[in-house]
C-alpha positions in Angstrom: 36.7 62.9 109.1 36.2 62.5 113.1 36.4 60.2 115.5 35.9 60.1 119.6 38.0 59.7 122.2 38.5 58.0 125.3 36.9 61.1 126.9 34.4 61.6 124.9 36.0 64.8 123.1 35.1 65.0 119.4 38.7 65.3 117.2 38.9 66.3 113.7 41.3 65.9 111.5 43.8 68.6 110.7 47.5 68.7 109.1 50.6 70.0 110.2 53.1 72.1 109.1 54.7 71.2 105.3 57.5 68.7 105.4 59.0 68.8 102.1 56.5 68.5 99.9 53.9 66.2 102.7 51.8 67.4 105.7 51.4 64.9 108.3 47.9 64.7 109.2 47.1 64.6 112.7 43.8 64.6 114.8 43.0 67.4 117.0 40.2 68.3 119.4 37.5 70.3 117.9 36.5 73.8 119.0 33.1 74.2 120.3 33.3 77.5 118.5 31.1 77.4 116.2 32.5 78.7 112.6 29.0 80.4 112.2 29.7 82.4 115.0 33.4 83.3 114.6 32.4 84.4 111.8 29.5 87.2 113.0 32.4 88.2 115.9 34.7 88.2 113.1 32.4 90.8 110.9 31.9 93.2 113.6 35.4 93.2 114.7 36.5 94.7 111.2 33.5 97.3 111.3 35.1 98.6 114.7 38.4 98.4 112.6 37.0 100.0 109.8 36.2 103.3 111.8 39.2 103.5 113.4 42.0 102.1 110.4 40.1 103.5 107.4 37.7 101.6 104.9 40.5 99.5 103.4 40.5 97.1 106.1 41.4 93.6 105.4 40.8 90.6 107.8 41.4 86.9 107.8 39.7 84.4 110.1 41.7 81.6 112.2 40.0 78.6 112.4 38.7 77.7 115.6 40.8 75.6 117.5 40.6 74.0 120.9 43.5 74.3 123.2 45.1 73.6 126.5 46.8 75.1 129.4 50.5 75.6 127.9 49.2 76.4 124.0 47.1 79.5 125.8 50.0 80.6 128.7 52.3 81.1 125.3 49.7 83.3 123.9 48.8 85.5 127.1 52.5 85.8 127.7 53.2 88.6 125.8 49.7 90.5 125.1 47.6 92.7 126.8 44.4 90.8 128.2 40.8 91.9 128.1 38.3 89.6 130.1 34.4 90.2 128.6 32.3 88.5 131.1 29.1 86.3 130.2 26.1 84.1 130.6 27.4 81.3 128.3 31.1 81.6 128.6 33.8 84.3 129.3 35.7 85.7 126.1 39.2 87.4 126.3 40.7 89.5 123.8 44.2 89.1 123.3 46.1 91.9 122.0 50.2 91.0 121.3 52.4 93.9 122.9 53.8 94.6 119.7 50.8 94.9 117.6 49.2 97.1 120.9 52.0 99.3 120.5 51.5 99.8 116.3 47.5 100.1 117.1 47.5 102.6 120.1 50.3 104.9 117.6 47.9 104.7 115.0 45.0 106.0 116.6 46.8 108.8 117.6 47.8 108.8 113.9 51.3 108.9 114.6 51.9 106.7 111.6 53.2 103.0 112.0 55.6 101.6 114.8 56.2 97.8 112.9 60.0 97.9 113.4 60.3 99.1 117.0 62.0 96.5 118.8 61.1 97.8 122.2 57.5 98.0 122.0 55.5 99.5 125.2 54.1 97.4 128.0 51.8 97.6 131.0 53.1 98.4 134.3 54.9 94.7 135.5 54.8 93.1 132.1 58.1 95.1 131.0 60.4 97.6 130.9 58.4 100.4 129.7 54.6 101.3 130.8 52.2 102.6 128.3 51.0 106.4 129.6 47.5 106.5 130.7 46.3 108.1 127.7 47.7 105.5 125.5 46.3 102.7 127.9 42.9 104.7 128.0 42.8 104.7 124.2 43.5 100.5 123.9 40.9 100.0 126.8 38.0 102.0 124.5 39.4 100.0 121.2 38.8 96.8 123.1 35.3 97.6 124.3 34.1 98.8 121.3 35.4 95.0 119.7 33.7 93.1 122.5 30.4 94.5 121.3 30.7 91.7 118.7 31.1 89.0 121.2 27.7 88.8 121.5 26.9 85.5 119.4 29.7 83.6 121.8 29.3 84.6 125.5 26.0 86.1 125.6 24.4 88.5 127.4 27.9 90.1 128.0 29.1 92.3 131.0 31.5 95.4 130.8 35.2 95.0 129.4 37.7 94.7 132.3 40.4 97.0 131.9 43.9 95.6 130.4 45.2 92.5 132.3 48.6 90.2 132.7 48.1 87.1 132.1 47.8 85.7 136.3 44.8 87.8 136.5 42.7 85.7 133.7 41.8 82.1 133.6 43.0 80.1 130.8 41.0 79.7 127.7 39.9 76.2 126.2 39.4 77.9 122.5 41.2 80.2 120.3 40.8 81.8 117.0 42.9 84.7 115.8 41.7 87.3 113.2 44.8 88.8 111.4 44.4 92.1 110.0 46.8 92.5 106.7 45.6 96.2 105.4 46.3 99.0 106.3 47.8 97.7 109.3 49.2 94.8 109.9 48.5 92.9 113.2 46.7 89.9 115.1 44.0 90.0 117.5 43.4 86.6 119.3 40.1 85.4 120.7 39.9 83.0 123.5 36.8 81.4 125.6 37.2 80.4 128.7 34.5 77.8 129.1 33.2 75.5 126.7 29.6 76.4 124.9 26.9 74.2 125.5 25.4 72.4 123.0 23.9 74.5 120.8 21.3 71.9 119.2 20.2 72.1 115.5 20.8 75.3 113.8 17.3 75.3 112.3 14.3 74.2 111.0 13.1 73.9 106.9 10.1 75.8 106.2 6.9 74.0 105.5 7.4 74.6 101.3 10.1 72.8 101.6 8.2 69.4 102.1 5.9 70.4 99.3 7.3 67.5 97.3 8.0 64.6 99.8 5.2 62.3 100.1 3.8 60.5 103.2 2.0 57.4 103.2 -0.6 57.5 105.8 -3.1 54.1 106.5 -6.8 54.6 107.5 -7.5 51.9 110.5 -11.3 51.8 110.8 -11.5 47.9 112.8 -9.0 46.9 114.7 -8.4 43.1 116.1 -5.9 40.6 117.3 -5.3 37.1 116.8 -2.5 34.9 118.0 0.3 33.4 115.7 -1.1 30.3 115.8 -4.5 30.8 114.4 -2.5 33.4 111.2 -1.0 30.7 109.8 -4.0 28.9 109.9 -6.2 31.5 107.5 -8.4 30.8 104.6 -10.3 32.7 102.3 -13.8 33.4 103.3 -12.9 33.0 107.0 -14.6 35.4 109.3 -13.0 37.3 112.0 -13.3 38.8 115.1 -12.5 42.3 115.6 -12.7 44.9 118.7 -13.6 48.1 117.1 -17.3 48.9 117.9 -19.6 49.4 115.0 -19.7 53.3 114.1 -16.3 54.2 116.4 -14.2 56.7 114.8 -11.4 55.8 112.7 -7.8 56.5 112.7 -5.3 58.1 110.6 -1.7 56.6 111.0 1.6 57.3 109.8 3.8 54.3 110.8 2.6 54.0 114.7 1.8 57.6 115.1 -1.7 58.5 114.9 -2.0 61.9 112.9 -6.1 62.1 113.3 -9.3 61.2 113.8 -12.2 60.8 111.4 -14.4 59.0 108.9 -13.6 56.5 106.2 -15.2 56.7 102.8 -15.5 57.2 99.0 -15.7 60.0 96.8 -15.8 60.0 93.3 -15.0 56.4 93.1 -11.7 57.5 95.2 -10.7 56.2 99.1 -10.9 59.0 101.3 -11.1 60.1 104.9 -12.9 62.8 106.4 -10.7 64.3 109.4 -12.8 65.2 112.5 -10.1 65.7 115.0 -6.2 66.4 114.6 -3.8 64.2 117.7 -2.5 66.9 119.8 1.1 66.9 118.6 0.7 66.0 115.1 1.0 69.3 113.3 4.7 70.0 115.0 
């Protein structure tokens, strides 16, 4: 279901949280993430995982959702922030403190960190700094992910090193992939511009029309007449026409003229002979 807006945004429709036993439905403003290409980031996120967690990993994809300036200050307020620069848009990688903290401890392999309740944070985001190797380590992790970014920002730049939240623009989308095994944590997604247009995903292959039939006309004398004298036709009437005698004739689907040729009979069945193909036709 969709709909438009007074500013021309498409919405979609969405629900909210359970009430009881009823979710309100609401309307949102869509994403111009493309699912398609969440999905492809998504993929080669948990291969980057999968070297560093162990071939268990397990990932679950957000849906796409666009969002505005307070949704996205609540998620950068507490997360490290890693700006990947590009042609198309800007993508940020939002890593929560807490699951930084349980990551950076497990690539060290110094086990799992969940229940720490003060977990480590960059210089002026906290109370406690991450040490330079620890920081080091998170900066690799999240340049190795931002290879995947690819299908969303292209032609992508260098990761920035770790950010606050002042030092990078707000993002207009969000999706969030949650890892479950053998670590549980979250890493957000965020654009900063919109992405154009992309246009239609594809075209069939020429098989595919195999079956559908097109009914072309032969036009071989061409003429005109005015209203008028139409209504006034009888049979054996003779009429005028503005086609010279032996002038090529024309091959038409609807008003489109798909080629040139010669009008005829073989084997007792209408044909045409094609001399010339309209420049355009065969696309």
């Amino acid at each position: 279901m969709t709909g438009t807006s007074r500013c021309r945004t498409i919405a979609h429709a969405t629900f909210g949280q359970r009430s009881a036993r009823v979710r309100r439905l609401r309307f949102v403003p869509r994403s111009s993430i493309p699912v398609a290409a969440a999905c492809v980031v998504a993929n080669g996120i948990r291969e980057t995982l999968r070297e560093l967690l162990g071939a268990g990993c397990e990932l679950v994809l957000g849906e796409p959702a666009a969002i505005g300036p307070q949704a996205w200050a609540q998620l950068a307020s507490d997360a490290l922030l890693f700006l990947t620069r590009g042609r198309e848009t800007d993508i940020v990688l939002v890593l929560p403190q807490h699951d930084a903290r349980r990551l950076v401890l497990r690539a060290f392999g110094e086990g799992d960190d969940g229940d720490a309740t003060d977990p480590g944070t960059l210089p002026g985001l906290g109370d406690r700094a991450y040490s330079a190797l620890e920081l080091h380590a998170l900066e690799r992790i999240a340049a190795r992910c931002a290879a995947a970014f690819e299908p969303l920002c292209a032609e992508r730049q260098d990761v920035s090193h770790a950010l606050g939240a002042h030092e990078v623009p707000a993002c207009v989308a969000y999706f969030d992939l949650r890892v479950h095994a053998p670590l549980a944590l979250t890493l957000g997604i965020g654009i900063v511009r919109e992405l154009p247009d992309p246009g239609p995903t594809g075209a069939l292959p020429p098989r595919a029309l195999d079956s559908v039939t097109l009914e072309a006309r032969a036009v071989f004398a061409e003429g005109t007449i005015d209203a008028a004298a139409f209504v006034t036709l009888r049979p054996g009437q003779v009429l005028r026409l503005d086609t010279k005698v032996g002038a090529p004739a024309s091959l038409k689907c609807g008003a489109r003229r798909l080629a040139t040729g010669v009008p005829g009979v073989v084997a007792s069945r209408t044909a045409f002979l094609v001399h010339d193909v309209a420049m355009g036709a065969q696309r």
